[in-house]
N, CA, C and O atoms as a GROMACS GRO file, in nm:
protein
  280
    1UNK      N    1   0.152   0.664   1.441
    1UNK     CA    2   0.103   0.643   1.305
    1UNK      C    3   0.210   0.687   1.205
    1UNK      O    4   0.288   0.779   1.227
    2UNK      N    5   0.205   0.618   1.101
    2UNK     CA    6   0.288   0.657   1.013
    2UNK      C    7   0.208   0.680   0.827
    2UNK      O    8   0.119   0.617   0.770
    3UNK      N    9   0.274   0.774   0.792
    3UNK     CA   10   0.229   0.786   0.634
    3UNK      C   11   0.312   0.672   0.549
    3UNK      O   12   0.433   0.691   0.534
    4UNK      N   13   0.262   0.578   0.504
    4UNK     CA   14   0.353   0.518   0.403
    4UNK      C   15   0.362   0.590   0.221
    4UNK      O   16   0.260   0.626   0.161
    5UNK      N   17   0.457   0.596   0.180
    5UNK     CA   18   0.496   0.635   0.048
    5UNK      C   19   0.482   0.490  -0.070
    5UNK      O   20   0.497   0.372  -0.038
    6UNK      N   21   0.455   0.534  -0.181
    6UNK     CA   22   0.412   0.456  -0.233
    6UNK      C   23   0.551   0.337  -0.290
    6UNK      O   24   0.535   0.232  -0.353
    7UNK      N   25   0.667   0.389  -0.249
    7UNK     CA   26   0.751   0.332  -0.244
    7UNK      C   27   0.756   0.162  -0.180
    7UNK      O   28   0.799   0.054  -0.220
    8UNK      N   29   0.696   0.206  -0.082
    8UNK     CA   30   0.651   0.102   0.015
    8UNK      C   31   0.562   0.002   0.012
    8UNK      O   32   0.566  -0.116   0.044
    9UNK      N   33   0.479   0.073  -0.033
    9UNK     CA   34   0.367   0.038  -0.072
    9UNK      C   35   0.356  -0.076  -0.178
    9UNK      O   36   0.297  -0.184  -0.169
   10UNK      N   37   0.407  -0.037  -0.254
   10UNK     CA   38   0.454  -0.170  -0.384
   10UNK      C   39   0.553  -0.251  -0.346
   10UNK      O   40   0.564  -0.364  -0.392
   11UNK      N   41   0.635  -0.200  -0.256
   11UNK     CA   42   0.752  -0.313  -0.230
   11UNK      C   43   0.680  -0.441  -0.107
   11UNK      O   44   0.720  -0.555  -0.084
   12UNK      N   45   0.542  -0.349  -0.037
   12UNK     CA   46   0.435  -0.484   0.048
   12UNK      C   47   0.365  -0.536  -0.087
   12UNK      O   48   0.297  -0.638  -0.075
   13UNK      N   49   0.371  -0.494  -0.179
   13UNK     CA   50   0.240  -0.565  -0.267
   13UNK      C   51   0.374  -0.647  -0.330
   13UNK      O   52   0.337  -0.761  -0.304
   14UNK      N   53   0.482  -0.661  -0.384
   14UNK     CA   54   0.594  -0.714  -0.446
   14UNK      C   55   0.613  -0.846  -0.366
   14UNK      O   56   0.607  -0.953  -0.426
   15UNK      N   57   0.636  -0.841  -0.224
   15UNK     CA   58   0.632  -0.921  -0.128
   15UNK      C   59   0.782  -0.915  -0.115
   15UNK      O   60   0.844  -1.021  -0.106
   16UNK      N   61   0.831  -0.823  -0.114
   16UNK     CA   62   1.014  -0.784  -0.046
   16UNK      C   63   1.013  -0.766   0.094
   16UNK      O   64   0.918  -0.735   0.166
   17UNK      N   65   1.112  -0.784   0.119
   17UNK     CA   66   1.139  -0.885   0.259
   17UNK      C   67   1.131  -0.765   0.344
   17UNK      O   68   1.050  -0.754   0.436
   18UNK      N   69   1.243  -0.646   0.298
   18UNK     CA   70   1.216  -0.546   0.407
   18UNK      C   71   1.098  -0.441   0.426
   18UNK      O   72   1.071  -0.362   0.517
   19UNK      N   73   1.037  -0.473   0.305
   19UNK     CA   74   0.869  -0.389   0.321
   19UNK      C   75   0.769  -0.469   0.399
   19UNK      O   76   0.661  -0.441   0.450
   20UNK      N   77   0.836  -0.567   0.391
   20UNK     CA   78   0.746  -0.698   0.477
   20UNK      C   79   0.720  -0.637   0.620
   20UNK      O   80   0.632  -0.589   0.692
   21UNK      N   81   0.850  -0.667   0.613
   21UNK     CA   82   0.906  -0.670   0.760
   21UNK      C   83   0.857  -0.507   0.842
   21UNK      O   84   0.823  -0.508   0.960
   22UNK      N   85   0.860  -0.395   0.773
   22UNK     CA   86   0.839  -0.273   0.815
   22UNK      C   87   0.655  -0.267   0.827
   22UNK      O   88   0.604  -0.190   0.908
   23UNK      N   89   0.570  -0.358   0.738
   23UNK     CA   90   0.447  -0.351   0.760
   23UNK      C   91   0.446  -0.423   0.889
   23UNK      O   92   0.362  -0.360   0.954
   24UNK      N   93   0.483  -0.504   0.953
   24UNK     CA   94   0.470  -0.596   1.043
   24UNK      C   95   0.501  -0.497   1.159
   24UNK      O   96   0.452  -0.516   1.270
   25UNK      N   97   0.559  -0.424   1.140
   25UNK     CA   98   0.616  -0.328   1.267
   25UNK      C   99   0.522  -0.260   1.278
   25UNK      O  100   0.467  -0.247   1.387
   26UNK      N  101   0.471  -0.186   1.146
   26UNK     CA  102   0.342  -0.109   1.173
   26UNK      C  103   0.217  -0.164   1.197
   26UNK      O  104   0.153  -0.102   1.282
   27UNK      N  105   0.147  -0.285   1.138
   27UNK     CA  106   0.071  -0.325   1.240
   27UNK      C  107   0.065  -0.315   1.382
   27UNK      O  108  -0.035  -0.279   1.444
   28UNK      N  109   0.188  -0.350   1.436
   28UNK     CA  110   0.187  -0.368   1.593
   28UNK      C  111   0.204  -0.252   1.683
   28UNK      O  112   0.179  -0.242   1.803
   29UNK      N  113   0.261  -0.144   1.578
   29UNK     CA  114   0.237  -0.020   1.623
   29UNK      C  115   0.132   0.050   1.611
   29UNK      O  116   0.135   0.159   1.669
   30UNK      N  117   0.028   0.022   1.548
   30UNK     CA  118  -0.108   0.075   1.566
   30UNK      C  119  -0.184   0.112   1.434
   30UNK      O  120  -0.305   0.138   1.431
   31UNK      N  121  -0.078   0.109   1.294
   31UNK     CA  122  -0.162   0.108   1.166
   31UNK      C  123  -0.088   0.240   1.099
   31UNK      O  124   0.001   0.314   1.141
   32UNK      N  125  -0.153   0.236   0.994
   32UNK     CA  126  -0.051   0.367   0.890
   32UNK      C  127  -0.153   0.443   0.818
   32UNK      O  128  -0.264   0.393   0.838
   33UNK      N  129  -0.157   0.529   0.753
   33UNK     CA  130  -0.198   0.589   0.649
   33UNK      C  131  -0.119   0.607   0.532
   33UNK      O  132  -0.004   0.570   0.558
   34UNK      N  133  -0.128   0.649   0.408
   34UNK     CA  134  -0.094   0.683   0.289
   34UNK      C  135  -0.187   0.765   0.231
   34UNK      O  136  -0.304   0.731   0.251
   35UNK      N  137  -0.162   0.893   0.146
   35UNK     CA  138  -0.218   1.004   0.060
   35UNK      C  139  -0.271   0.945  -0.046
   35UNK      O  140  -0.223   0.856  -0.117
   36UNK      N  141  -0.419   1.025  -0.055
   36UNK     CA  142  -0.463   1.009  -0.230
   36UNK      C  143  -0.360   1.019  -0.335
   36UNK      O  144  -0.363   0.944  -0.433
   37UNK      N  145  -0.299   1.080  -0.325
   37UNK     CA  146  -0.206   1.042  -0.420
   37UNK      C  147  -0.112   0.901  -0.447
   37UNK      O  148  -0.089   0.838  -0.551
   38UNK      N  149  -0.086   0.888  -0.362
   38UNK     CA  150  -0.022   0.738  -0.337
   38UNK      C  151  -0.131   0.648  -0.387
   38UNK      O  152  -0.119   0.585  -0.492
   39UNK      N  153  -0.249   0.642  -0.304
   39UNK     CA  154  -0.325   0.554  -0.306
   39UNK      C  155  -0.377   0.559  -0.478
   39UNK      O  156  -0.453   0.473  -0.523
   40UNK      N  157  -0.338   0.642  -0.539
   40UNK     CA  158  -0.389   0.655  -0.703
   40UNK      C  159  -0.252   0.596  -0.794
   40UNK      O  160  -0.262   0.543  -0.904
   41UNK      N  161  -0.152   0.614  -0.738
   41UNK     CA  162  -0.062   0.575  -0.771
   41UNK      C  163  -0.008   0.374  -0.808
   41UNK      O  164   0.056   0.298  -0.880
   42UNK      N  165  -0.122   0.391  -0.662
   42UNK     CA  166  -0.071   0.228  -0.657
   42UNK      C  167  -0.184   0.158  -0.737
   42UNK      O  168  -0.142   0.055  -0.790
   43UNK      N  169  -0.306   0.180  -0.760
   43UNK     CA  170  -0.466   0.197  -0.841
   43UNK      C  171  -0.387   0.174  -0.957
   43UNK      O  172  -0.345   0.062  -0.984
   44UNK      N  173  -0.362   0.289  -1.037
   44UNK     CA  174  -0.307   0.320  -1.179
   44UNK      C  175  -0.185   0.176  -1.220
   44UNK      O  176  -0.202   0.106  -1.320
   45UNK      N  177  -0.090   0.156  -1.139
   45UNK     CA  178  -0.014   0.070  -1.173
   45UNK      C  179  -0.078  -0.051  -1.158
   45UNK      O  180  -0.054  -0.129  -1.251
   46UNK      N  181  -0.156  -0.095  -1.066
   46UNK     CA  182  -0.238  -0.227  -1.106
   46UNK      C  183  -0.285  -0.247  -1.186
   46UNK      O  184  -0.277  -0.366  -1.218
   47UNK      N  185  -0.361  -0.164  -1.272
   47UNK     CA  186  -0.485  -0.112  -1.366
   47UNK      C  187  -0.372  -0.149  -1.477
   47UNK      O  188  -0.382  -0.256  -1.538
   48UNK      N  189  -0.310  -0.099  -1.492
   48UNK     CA  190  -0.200  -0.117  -1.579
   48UNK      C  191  -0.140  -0.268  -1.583
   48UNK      O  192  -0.091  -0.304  -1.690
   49UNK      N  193  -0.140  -0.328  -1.512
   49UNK     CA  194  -0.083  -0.476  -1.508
   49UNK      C  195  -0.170  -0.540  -1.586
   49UNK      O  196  -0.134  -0.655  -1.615
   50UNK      N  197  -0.261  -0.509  -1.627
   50UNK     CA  198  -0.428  -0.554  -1.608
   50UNK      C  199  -0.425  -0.696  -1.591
   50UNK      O  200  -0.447  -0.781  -1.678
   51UNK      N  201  -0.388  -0.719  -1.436
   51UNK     CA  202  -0.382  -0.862  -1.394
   51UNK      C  203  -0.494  -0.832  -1.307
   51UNK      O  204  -0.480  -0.724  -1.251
   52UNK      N  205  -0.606  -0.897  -1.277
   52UNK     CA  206  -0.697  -0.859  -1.140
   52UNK      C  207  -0.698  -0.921  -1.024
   52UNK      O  208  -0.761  -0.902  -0.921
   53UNK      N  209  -0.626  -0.991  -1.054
   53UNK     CA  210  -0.502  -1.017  -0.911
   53UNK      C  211  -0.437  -0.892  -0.820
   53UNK      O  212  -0.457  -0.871  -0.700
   54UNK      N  213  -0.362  -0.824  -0.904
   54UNK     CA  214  -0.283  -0.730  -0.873
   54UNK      C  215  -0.355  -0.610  -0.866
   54UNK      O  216  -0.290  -0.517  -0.818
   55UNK      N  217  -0.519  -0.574  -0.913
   55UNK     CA  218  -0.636  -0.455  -0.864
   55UNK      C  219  -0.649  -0.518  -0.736
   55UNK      O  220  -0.656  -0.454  -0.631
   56UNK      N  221  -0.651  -0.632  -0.743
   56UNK     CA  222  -0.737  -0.710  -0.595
   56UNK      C  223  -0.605  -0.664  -0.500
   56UNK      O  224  -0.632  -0.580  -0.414
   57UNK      N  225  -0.546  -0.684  -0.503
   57UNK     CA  226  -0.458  -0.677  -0.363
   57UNK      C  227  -0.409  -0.538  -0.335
   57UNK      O  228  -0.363  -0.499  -0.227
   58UNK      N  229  -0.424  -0.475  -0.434
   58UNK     CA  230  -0.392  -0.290  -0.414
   58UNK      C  231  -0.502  -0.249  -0.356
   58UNK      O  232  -0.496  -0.133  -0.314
   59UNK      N  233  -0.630  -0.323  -0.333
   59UNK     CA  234  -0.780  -0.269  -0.309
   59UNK      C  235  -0.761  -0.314  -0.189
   59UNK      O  236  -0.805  -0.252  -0.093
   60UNK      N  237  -0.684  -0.447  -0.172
   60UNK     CA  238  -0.707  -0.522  -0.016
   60UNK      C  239  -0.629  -0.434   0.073
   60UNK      O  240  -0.666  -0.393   0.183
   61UNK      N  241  -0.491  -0.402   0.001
   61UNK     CA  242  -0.338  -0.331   0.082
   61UNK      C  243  -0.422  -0.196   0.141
   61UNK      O  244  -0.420  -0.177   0.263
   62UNK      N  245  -0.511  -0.081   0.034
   62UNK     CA  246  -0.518   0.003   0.073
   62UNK      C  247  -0.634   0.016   0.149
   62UNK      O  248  -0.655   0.126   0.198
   63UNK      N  249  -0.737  -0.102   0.174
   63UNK     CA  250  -0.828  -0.093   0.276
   63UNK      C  251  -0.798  -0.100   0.416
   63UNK      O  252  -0.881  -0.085   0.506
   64UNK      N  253  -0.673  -0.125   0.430
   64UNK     CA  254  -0.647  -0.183   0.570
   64UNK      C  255  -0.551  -0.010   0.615
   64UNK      O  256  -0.504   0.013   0.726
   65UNK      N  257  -0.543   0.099   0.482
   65UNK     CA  258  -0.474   0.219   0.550
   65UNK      C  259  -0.561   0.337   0.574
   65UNK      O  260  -0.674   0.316   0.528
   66UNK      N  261  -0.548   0.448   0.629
   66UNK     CA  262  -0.584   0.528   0.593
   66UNK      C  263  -0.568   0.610   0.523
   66UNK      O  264  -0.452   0.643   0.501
   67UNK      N  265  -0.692   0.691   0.448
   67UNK     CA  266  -0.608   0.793   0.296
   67UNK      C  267  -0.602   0.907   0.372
   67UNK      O  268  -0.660   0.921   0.480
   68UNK      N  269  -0.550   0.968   0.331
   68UNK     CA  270  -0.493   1.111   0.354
   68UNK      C  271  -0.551   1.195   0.233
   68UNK      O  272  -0.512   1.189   0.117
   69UNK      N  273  -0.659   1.278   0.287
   69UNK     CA  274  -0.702   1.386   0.159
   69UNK      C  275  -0.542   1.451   0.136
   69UNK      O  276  -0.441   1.454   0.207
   70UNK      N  277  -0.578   1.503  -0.013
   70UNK     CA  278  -0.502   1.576  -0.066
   70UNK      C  279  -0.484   1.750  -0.038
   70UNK      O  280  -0.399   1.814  -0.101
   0.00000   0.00000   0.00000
């Protein structure tokens, strides 16, 4: 398992090639987690787009991780 950083995290929601590519690894390796914090991080900047496109897919990205209490 791995923690993803929110670094990452936006660069899978961006659709960049090598965040791509590193989610794809982690699928097949068994799945990831990321911290409440992250996971508020990536919330807040959607919210901020106020595209609901971009809530929708931060809601989809972070359902598929696990959170990490703080």
């Amino acid at each position: 398992m791995r923690c993803l950083d929110s670094d990452i995290l936006v660069g899978i929601l961006r659709v960049n090639e090598d965040a791509i590519k590193m989610s794809h690894k982690i699928d097949e390796e068994g799945g990831a987690f990321t911290t409440s914090i992250n996971a508020f991080e990536i919330l807040v900047g959607a919210r901020l787009s106020l595209k609901q496109k971009n809530i929708d897919e931060a809601k989809k990205l972070l359902g598929k991780l696990g959170i990490l209490n703080f």
